[in-house]
NUBA-574343 format. One record per residue: residue in three letters; x, y, z of N, C-alpha, C in turn. Coordinates in steps of 0.05 Angstrom, whole numbers, plus 32768, in hexadecimal, padded with zeros to 4 digits. Last residue first. Example, Ala and Ser with C-alpha at 12.3 -4.5 7.8 and 13.67 -1.06 7.14 Angstrom:
<pts>
SER81017FD3808E81117FEB808F81028001809D ALA81087F8E809C80F67FA6809C81087FBE809C 
</pts>
This chain:
<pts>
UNK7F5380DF7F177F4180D07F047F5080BE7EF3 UNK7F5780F67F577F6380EB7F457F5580D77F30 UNK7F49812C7F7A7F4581147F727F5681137F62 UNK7F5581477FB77F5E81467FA17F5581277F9D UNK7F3E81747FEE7F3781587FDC7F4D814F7FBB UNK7F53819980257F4D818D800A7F4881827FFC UNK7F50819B805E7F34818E80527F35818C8032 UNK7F7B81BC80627F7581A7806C7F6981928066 UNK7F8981E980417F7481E380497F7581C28056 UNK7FBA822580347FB3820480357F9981FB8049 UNK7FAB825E801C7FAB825580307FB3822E802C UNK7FD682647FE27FB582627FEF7FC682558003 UNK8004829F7FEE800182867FE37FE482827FE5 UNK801682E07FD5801582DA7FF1800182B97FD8 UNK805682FC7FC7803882FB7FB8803082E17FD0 UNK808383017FF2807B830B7FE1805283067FDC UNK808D82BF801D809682E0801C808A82E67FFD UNK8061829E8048806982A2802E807B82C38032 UNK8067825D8067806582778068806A8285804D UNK80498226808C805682338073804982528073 UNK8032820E80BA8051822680BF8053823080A6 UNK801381E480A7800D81FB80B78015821380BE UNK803981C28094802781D0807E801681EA8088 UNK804B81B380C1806481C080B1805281D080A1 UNK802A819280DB803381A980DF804281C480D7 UNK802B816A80B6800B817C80B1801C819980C2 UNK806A816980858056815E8098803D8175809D UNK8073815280498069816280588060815C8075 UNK80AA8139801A808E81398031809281498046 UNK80B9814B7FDF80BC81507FF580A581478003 UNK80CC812F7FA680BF81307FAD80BD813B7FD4 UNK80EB81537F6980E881467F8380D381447F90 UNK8107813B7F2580EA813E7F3980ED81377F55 UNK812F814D7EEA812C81407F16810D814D7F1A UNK814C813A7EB78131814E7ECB813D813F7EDE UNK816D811D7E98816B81397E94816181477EA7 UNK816D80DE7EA0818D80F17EA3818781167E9C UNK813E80D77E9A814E80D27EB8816180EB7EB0 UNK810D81027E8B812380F47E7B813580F27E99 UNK80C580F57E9D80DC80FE7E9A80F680F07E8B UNK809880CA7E99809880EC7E8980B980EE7E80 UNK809A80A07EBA8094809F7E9A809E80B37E8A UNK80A380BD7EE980B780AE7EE380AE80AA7EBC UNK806780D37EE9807E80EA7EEC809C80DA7EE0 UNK8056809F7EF2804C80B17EE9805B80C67EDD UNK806C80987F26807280817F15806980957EF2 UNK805580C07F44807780B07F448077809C7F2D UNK802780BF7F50803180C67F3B804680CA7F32 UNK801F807F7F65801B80837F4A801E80A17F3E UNK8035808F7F95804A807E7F828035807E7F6D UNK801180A87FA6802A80BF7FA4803B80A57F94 UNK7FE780957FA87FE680A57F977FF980B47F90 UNK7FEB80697FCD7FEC80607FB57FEE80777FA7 UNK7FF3809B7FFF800480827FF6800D80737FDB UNK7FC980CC7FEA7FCE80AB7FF87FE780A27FEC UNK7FCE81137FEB7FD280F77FDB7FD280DF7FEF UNK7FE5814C7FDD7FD681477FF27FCD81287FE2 UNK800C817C7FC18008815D7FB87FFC81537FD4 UNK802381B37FA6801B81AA7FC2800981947FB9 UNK805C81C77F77803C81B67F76803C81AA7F99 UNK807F81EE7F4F807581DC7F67805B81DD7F6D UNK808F82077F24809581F27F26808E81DA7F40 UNK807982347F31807382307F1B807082147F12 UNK804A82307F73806382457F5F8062822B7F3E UNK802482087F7A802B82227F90803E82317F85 UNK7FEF81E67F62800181EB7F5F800F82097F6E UNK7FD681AD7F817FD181C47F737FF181CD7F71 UNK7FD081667F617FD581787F7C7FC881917F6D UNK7FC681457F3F7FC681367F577FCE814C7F72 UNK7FCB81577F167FAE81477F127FB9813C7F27 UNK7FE9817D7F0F7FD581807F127FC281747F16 UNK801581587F00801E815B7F187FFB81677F1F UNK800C81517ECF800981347EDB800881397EF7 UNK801381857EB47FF881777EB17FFC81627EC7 UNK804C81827EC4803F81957ED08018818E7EC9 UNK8062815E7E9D805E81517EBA805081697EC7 UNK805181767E6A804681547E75804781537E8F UNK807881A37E73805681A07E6B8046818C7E77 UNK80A381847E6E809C818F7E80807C819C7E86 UNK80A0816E7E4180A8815D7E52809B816E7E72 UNK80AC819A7E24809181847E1E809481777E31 UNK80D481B57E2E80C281C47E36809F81B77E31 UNK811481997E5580FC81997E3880E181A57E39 UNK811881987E89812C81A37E75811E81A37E54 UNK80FD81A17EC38100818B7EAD811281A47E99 UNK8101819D7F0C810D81AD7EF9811781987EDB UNK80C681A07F3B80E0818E7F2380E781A57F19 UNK80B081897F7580B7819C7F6480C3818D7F52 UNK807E81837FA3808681737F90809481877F7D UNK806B81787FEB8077818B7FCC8085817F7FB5 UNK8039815580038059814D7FF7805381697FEB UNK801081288034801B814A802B803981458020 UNK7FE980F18038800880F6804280038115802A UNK7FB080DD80587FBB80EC80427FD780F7804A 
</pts>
């Protein structure tokens, strides 16, 4: 399982709906617009592809950042304090 943050900034507020449903059905979510995405290979290009349907090229951006396990270990928070990350997560995909 490859670790990604996945953020966007969409410009339509249906559009953005859609991809925040699409982004839930493959991670959790850690602030408004960001999503911790724990995923195979096949699951990070299907929701790439996924996310590509949703958006308007020339309006939104979706990034995708990888994680490494160490890095996920160091995350730190200032303010309202995050969930722990679990290692042993599971995320399905239906």
């Amino acid at each position: 399982m490859d670790s990604y943050l996945v953020c966007y900034d969409i410009s339509d507020p249906k559009r953005l709906r859609k991809v925040a449903r699409t982004c839930e059905d493959f991670g959790y979510r850690k602030q408004l617009s960001v999503f911790l995405v724990r995923v195979s290979v096949t699951d990070i290009v299907r929701l790439q592809k996924r996310l590509y349907d949703i958006i308007n090229l020339d309006e939104d951006q979706v990034l995708f950042l990888p994680l490494s396990e160490a890095g996920l270990q160091r995350m730190e928070t200032i303010g309202r304090p995050t969930d722990a990350h679990d290692k042993n997560d599971v995320v399905m995909v239906l």
